[in-house]
C-alpha positions as CSV (number, residue, x, y, z in Angstrom):
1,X,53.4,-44.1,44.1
2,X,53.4,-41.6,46.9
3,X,49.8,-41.0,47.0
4,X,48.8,-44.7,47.5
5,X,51.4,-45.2,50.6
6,X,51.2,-41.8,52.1
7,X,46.6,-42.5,51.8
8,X,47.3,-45.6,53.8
9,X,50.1,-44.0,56.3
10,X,47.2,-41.4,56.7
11,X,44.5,-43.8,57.3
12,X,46.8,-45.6,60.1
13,X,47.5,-42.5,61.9
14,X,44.0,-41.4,61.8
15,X,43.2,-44.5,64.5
16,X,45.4,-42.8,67.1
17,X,43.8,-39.0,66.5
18,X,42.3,-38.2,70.2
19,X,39.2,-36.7,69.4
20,X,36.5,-36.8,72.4
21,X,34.4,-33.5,72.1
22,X,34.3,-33.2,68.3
23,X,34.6,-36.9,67.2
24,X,36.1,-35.9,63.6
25,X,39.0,-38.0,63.7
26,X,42.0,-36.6,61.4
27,X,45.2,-38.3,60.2
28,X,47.9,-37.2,58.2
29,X,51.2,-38.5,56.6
30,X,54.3,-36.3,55.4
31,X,56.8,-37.5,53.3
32,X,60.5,-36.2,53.2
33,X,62.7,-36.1,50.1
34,X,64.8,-38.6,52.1
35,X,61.4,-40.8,52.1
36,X,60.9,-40.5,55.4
37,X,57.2,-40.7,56.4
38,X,55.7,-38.8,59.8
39,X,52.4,-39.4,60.6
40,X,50.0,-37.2,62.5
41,X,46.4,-37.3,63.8
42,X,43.9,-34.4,65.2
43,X,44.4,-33.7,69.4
44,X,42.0,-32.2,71.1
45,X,41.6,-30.3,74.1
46,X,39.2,-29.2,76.4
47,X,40.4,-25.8,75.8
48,X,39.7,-25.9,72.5
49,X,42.0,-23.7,71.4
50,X,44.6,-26.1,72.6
51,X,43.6,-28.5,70.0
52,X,46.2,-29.5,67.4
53,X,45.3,-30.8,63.8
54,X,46.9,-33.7,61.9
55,X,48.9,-32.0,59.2
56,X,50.6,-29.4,62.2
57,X,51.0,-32.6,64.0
58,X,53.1,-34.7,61.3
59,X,54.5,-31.1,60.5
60,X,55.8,-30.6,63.9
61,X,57.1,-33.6,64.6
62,X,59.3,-33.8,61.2
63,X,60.7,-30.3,62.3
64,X,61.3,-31.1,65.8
65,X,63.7,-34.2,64.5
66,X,65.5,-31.9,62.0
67,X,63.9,-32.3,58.5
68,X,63.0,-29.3,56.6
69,X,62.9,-30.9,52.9
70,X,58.9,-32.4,52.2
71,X,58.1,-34.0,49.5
72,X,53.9,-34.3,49.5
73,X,51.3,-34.3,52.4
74,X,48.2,-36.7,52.3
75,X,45.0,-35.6,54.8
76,X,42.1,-38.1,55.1
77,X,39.5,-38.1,57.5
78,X,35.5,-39.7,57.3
79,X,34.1,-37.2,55.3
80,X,31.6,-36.9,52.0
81,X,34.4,-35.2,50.3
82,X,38.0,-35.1,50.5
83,X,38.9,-33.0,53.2
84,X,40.6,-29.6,53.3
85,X,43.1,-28.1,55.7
86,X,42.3,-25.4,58.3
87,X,43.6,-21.7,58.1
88,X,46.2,-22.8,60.9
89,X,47.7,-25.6,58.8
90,X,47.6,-23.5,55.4
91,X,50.3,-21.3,57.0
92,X,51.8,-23.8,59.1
93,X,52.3,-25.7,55.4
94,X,53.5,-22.5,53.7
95,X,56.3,-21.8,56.3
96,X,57.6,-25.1,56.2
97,X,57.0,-26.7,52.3
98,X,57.7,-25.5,48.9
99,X,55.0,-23.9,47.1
100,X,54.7,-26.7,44.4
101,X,54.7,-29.4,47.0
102,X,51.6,-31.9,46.4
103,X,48.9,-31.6,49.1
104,X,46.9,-34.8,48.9
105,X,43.2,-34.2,50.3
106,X,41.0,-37.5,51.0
107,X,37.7,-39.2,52.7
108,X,38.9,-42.9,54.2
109,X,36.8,-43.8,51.1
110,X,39.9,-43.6,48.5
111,X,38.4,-39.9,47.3
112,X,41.5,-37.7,46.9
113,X,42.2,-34.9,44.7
114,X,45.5,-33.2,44.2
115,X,46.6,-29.2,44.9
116,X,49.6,-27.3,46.0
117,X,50.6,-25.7,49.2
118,X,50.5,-22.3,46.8
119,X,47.1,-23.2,45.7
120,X,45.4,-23.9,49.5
121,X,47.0,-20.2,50.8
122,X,48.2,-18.5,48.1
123,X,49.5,-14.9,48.6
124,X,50.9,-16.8,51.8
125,X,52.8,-14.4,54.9
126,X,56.4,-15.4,54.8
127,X,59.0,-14.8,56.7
128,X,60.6,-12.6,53.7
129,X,58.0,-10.1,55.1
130,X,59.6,-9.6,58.1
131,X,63.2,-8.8,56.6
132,X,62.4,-5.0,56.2
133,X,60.0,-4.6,59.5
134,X,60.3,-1.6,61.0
135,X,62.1,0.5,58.3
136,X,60.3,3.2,56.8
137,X,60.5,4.5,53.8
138,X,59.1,8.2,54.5
């Protein structure tokens, strides 16, 4: 099942997250249709707003080698609960993954619940926004 390999894929990139100031490690794993698997982990910066999570991370780096068809995304970090995405990678995850798509949130204790890219951002900005900028209808 995709759950149990992307939880582990997750857990082993959570190891290399670079996390000195905030010491909340992240990791993530993305899975393509193809059955591809990117991992990403949480890097932060001094300038914190330089800082980039796991899921953009594993996001970024499927994108940057061409793929554009995800399957399911699995975030785990050392948390009570499962953890939950930022704003940042809600709408990072909307541009890039179906609505449907299965978004996998986890502790490294095996606590995961299931949602959707639709259900963590719904009423999402799209680039279908944009088509009719600038045209007025007055």
């Amino acid at each position: 099942m995709h759950m149990e390999i992307l939880f582990e894929e997750a857990k082993k990139a959570r190891e290399n997250a670079y996390a000195p100031y905030s010491k909340f490690s992240v990791g993530a794993a993305l899975i393509t249709k193809s059955g591809k698997i990117y991992r990403g982990c949480n890097i932060e910066n001094a300038s914190f707003g330089l800082t980039n999570c796991a899921e953009r991370t594993a996001i970024f780096k499927a994108v940057s080698e061409g793929e554009r068809d995800f399957q399911a995304l699995l975030v785990v970090a050392d948390t009570k609960d499962p953890v939950s995405p930022c704003g940042a990678c809600r709408q990072v995850l909307a541009e890039f993954c179906p609505p449907t798509m299965p978004v996998y949130l986890a502790n490294v204790n095996g606590n995961i619940e299931q949602t959707t890219v639709e259900q963590l951002l719904p009423s999402s900005f799209k680039s279908e926004d944009m088509k009719d900028a600038g045209k007025s209808n007055v």
